[in-house]
N, C-alpha and C positions, 0 to 999 in steps of 0.2 A: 681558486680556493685551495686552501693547503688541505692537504690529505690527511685523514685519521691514521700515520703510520704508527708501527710498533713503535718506533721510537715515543712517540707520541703517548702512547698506554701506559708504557711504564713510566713514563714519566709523570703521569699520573698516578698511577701506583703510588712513587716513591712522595709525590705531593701527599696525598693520603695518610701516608703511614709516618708521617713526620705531624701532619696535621694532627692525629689521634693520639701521636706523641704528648703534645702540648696540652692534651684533652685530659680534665680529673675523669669522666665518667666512662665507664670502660665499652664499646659498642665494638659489633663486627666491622672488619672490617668490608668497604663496600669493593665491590669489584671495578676493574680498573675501566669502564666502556664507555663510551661519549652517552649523553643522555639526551633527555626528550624535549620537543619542543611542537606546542600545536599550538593552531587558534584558538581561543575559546572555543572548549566544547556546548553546544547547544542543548546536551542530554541532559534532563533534569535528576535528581541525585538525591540522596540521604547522607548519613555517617559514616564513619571510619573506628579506626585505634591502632596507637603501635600501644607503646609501653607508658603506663602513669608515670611511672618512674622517672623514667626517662625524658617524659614532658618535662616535669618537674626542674629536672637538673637543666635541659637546657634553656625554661626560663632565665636560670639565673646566670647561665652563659649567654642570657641577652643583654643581660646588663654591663656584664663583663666588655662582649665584642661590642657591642650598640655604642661604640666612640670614632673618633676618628683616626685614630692609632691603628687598630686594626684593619681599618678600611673596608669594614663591613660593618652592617646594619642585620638585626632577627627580627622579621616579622613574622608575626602574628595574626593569624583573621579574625576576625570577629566575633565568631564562636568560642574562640580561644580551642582550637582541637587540632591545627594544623601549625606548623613553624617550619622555617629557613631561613640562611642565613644569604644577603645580596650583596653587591657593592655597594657603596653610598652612594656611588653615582646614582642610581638606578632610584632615583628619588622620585618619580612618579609613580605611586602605588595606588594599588585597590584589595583594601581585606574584607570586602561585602560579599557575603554569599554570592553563587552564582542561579539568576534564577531566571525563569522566561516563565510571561504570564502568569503569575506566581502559583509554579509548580512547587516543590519543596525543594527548601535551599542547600545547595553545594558547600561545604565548607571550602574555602577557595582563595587563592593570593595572586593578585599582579601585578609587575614590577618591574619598570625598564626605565631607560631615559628618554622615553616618551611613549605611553603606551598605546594612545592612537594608531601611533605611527608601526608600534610592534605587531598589533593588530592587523593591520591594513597594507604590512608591506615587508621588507627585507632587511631594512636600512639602518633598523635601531637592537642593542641587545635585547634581552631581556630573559622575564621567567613566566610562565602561566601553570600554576600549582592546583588540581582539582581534586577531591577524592569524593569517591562517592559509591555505596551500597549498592545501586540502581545499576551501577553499569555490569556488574556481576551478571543480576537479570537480562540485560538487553545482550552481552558478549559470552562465548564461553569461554573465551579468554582472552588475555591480556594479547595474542596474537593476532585475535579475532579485530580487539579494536582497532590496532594498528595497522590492520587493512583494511578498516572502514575509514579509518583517518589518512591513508596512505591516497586516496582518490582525488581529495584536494589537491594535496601535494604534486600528484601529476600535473593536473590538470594547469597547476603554475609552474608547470612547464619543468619539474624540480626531479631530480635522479635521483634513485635508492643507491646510494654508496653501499649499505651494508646494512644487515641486519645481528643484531649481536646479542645472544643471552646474558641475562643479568642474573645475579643470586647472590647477596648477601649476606645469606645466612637467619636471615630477617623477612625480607621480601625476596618475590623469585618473578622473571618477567620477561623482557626484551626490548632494546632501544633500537629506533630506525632511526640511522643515520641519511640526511639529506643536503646533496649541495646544489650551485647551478639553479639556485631555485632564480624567476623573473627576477630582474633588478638586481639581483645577491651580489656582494663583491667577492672577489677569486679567495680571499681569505673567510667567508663566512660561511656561517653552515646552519642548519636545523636541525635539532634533536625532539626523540617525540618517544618519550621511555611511559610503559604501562607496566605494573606489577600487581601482585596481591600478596597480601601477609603469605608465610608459608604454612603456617600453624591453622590461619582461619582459611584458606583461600574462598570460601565463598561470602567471607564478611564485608568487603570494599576492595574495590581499583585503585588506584594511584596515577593520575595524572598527569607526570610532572616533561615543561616543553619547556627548554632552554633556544635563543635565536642567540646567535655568535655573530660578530661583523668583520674581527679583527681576529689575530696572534692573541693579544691581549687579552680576549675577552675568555680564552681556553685555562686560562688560571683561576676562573672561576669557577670549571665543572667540578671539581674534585671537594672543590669545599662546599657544592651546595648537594654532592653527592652524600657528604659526611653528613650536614646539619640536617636536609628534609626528613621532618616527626609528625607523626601525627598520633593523637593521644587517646589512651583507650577507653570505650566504653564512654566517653560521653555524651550526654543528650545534650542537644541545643533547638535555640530555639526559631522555628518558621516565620518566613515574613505573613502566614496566614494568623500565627498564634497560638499554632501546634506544636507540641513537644515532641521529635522523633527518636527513637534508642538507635541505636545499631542492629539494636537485637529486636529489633520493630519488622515482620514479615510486609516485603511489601505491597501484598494483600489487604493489609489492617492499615498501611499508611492513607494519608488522606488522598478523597478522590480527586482533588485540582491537579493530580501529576501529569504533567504531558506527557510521559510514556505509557500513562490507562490508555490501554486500546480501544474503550468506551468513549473515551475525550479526545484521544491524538486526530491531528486532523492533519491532514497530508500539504506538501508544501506547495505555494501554490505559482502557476504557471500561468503560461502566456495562454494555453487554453481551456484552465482551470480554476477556479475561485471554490477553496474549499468551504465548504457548508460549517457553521459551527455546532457543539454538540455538545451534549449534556448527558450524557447516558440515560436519559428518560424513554420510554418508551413513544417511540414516534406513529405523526398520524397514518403512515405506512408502510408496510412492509412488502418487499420483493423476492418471489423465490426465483431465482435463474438457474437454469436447468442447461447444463450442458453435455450432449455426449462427446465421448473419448477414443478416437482409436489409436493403438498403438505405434501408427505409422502416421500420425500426427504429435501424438507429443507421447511420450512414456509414460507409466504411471513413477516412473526416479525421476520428476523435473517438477520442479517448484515453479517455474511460470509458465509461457502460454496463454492460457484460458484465465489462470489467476491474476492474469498482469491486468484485464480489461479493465478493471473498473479499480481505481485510483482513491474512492470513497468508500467503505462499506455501511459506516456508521452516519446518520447526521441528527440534527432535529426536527427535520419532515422526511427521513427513509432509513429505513433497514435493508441492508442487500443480506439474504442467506442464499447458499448454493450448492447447487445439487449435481454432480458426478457420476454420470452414467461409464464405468470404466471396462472397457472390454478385455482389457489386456489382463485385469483382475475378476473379472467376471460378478463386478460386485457395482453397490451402488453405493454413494458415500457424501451422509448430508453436512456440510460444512459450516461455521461462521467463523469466518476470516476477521481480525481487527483492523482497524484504519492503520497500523503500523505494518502489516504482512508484508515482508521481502519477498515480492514476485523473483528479483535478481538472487536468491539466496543461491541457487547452486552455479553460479558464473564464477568461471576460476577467479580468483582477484590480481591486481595489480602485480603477484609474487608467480602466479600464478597456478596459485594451489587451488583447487574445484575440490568442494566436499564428497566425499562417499556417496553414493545413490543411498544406501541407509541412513545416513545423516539426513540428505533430501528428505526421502519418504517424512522420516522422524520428526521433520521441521514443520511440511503442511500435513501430516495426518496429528498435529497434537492442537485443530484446532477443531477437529472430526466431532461431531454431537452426534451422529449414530452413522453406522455401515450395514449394510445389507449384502452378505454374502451369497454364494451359491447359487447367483442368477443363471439361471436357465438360456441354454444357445438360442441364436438366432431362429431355427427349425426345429421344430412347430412353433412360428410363431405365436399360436394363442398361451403356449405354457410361456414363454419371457412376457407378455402382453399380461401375463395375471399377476405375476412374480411384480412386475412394475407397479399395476395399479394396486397390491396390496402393500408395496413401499411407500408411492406416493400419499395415497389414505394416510398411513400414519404419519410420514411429515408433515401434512395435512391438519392433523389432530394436535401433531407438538405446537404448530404454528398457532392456532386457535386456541389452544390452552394459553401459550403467552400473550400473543398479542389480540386478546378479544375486543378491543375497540380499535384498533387500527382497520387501512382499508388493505386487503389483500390483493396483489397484484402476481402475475403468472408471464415470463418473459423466458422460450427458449432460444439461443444461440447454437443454431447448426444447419443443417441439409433439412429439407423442407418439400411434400408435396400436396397438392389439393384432396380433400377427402374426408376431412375430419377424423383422422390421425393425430398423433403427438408424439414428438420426438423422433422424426425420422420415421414415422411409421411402426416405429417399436410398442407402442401403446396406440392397440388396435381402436377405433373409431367407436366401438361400442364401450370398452374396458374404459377410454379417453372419457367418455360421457358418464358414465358411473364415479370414475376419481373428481372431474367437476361435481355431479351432484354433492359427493358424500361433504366435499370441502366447503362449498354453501350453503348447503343445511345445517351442516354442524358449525359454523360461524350465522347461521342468522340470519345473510342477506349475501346478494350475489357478490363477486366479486368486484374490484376496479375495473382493472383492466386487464385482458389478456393480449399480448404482446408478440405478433410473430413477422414482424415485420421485416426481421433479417432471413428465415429460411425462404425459398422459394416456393412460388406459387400457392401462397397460404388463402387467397379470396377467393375462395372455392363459396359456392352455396351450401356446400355440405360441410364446409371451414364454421362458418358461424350458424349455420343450421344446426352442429353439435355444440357450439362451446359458446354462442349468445345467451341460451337458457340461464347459464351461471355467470353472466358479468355482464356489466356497463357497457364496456367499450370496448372496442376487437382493431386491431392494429394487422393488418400484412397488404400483401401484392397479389395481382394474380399474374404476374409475371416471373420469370426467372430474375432474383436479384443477384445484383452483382454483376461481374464478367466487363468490368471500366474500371480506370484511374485516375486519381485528380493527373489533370497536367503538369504541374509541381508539386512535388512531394514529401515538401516538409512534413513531418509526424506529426509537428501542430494541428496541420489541418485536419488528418485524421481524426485526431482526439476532440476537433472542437466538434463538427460533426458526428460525434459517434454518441447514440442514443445510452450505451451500457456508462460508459464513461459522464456523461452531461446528466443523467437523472437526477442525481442529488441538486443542482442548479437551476432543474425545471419546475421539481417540486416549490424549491423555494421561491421562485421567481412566479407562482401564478396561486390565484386565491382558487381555484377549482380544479379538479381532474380533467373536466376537458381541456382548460387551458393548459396546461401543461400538455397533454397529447396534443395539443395543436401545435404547442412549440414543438415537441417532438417530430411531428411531421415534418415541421421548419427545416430543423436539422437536414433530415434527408434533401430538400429540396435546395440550401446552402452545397451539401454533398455535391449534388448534380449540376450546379454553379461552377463547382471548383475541378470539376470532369469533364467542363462543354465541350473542348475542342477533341479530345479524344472519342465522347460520344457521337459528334457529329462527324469524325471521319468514319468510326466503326460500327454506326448506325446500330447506337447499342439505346434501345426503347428499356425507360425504367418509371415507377411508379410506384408510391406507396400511399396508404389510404388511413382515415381513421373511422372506424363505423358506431352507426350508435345502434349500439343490440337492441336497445327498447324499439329503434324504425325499424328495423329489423325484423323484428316479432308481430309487427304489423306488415311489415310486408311478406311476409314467408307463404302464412295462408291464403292467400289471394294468389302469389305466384304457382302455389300448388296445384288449386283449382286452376288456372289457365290453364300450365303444363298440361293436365289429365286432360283436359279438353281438348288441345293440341295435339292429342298421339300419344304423349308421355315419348319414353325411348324410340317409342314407333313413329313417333309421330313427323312430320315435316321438318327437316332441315337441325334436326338434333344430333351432336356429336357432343359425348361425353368432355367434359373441361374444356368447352368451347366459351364462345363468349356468350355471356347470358342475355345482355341488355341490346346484340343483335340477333337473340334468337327471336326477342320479345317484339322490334320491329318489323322481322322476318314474317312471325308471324302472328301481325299487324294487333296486339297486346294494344287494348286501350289505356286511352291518357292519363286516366286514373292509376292503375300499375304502374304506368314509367312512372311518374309522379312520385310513386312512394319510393318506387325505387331512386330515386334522386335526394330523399329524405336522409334515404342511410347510409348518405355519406357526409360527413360533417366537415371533415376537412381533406386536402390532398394535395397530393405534393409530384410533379410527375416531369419531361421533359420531351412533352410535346412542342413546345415553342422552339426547341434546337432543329430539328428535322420532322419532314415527313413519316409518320409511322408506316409500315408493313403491314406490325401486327394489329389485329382487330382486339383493342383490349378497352374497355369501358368500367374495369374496376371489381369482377367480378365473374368465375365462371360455373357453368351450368351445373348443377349435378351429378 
């Protein structure tokens, strides 16, 4: 592929300045840099404007060139708000808005000698012209985009020749030059140029992606550097039937945009089917509570913990999330949208990595309240109150919004028996006072409470505290974890992984238990896709779903035995031992095992692999 040399610039230049010669209407001149050239963009979009004026004059320099003497063609889109000028060749166009699922339409033009083929490969010239308000919103700049567009580009296999500022005097921006892309021949190249007016920069981007094949096709940049216009201030009209301005916040535009973070639904994967979504208030909502230490992720890092879940939004879940952060000594309740760049602070392809103030700036501007000044670790009971008077009130925000939805409670972290929450940082009594206050004040108990990832959560004294306020109780009474699938595609991870597959479970089942049952599933697919490493490193796992109602019926009856038993004194009792062999031990009528076998509705475990060791029956003693 021949190289962008200087000789090459100015000779563009010198095309230019002879070109504007020939021109009545007087414009800046454009700066001499090879220009842009991208796929269709996917991003949904608004309006534009350069100069009325200047639209104007060069309609009528369409009719002028629009022959075959000059050997170009002005088109026009649909809207009438965009123009440039192509070869004749380039006789397969499209001047239809650019729209997906009809978000609001892009003013937009494409133009090759086969645009299929422009599309989908290397082999053909062409132009793809976009402009759009929207991308302002999604980029902070014209930089920004062309490292989100630069990813593609790798990945077909394609090298950054150069990166080159632009400024015309008009617009100000930067073109990525790219060669070497798959299939490309040695004389072709891709331009991929983003700008914004200099006057408005926050009014609209500029799109504009030229693909080159030949020598030849380089005597086009310069004149479609001259002609691309796009015209000011005007409305046009939606494939929905909406009139948009430029000067329309896009706040107030309609809500079909697939850049609403209420509707955007994430792309979907080999082990993801994203949920669709309406921004209606759904039949549930999920608060995930994670804590944070600093020697796990930073409080400057935009993923991690935020990467888990790939959905936040759908029409059967709400995910909100809760940040216990030590490193800030603060607690920090979240609602993340379905578009959140977990990957935002990854250097890019150039490889610039944002500020940790950028970071911060990027996930704390989706913060719905922070609580500062948490109290250290020691005296636990002062962070233990500090929490449960956090929680209470997200508790209260939650309940004010979502009053008919079902509330569901799901931590992610370290985990041990006792009826604790969160790592033991909200003490077993405080834990049971923030339960009460949040099912009282919605009404009725909870869904589900979900601790099926920390370890050894089936304590007696696990859902002894936290059955009172919910349906259904989710954990282990084992240490989870400590195995690997056998192969380790990330697929498998994610199909497996309860955080990530929620929104699929919900929708996939007419009840909450079915759905927990699926959930269980999951785990037990997990320990499918881990056999061989389980059964050499005779690693015992197991996760459970209980229903708190059997529960509440069996508590009292187990109560009365224990006291009967000794209680702590009593025969063969060792605190978080196994319950259901304490109960045979010592010799608990059939009636009690009985119930006790009620409250467990479903489970998932991998006894069928090996021999177990440990004595675990689901559940341990108090």
């Amino acid at each position: 592929m021949v190289a962008a040399t200087a000789e090459f610039e100015s000779a563009v230049a010198v095309a230019l300045q002879e070109a504007q010669a020939d021109t009545d209407v007087q414009t800046q001149p454009t700066t001499a840099t090879p220009i842009p050239t991208v796929q269709p963009s996917a991003v949904a979009s608004s309006t534009p404007s350069r100069s009325t004026a200047v639209f104007e004059v060069d309609q009528q320099r369409k009719s002028d060139n629009d022959n075959d003497a000059s050997g170009y063609t002005v088109l026009i889109d649909e809207y009438g708000v965009i123009m440039v000028e192509v070869p004749i060749e380039w006789a397969d166009v499209d001047t239809t808005p650019r729209s997906l699922d009809g978000e609001i339409g892009s003013p937009s033009i494409g133009a090759s000698t086969d645009l299929t083929s422009l599309y989908q490969g290397w082999g053909e010239p062409g132009i793809d012209f976009l402009v759009s308000s929207l991308f302002t919103e999604i980029y902070a700049s014209p930089a920004e985009y062309l490292d989100e567009q630069g990813v593609a580009y790798l990945a077909a296999g394609c090298r950054l020749a150069a990166r080159h500022d632009y400024d015309d005097g008009m617009y100000s921006g930067q073109v990525d030059e790219w060669r070497l892309c798959d299939g490309q021949g040695e004389e072709g190249a891709a331009f991929i140029f983003a700008a914004n007016p200099i006057d408005n920069p926050g009014d609209y981007m500029i799109s504009l992606a030229i693909q080159i094949v030949d020598d030849d096709d380089r005597n086009t940049v310069d004149r479609i550097l001259q002609s691309f216009t796009v015209a000011d201030d005007l409305a046009f009209e939606l494939e929905t039937g909406d009139a948009v301005s430029v000067d329309t916040p896009v706040d107030e535009q309609p809500v079909d945009d697939l850049a609403d973070p209420d509707t955007t639904v994430p792309t979907p994967a080999p082990w993801y089917t994203p949920v669709p979504t309406t921004g209606q208030a759904p039949p549930n909502v999920l608060l995930r509570v994670v804590l944070v230490h600093p020697s796990w992720i930073p409080f400057a890092s935009t993923d991690g913990w935020t990467a888990a879940v790939p959905q936040r939004k759908s029409d059967v879940l709400d995910y909100l999330e809760v940040t216990i952060w030590e490193e800030t000594s603060s607690v920090h309740f979240y609602e993340f949208p379905n578009n959140y760049e977990a990957n935002f602070g990854i250097p890019n392809h150039l490889g610039v990595e944002p500020t940790d103030e950028e970071k911060i700036a990027y996930r704390e501007q989706f913060l719905i309240k922070k609580y500062g000044d948490m109290p250290p670790l020691s005296p636990s009971e002062r962070r233990s109150r500090f929490l449960q008077s956090t929680f209470m009130d997200i508790a209260s925000y939650l309940v004010d919004r979502y009053p008919d939805s079902d509330h569901h409670l799901m931590y992610s972290g370290h985990g041990g028996p006792g009826g604790a929450l969160f790592a033991a940082q909200l003490i077993k009594d405080d834990a049971h006072g923030f339960l009460e206050f949040w099912s009282q004040s919605l009404g009725r108990p909870l869904g589900v409470i979900d601790m099926g990832g920390p370890c050894n959560k089936g304590s007696f004294s696990d859902l002894d505290n936290f059955c009172e306020f919910a349906r259904y109780y989710v954990a282990s009474d084992l240490p989870n974890g400590g195995y690997q699938h056998d192969d380790f595609p990330i697929d498998r991870y994610k199909e497996t992984d309860a955080e990530t597959q929620y929104h699929n479970l919900f929708a996939a089942n007419d009840s909450l238990e079915g759905t927990m049952n699926s959930r269980i599933d999951l785990r037990r697919k997990d320990y499918e896709y881990s056999r061989n490493y389980m059964i050499t490193n005779r690693v015992a796992q197991a996760n459970y779903l209980y229903s708190c109602a059997a529960f509440r019926e069996f508590s009292p009856d187990f109560n009365a035995f224990f006291a009967e038993a000794g209680g702590e004194q009593g025969f063969g009792y060792q605190k978080y031992s196994d319950l259901y062999q304490y109960m045979i031990d010592n010799q608990a009528p059939s009636t009690l095992t009985e119930r006790f076998d009620q409250v467990f509705l479903h489970k998932a475990d991998n006894r069928d692999f090996f021999e177990w060791s440990e004595v675990a029956n689901g559940m341990l003693m108090p």
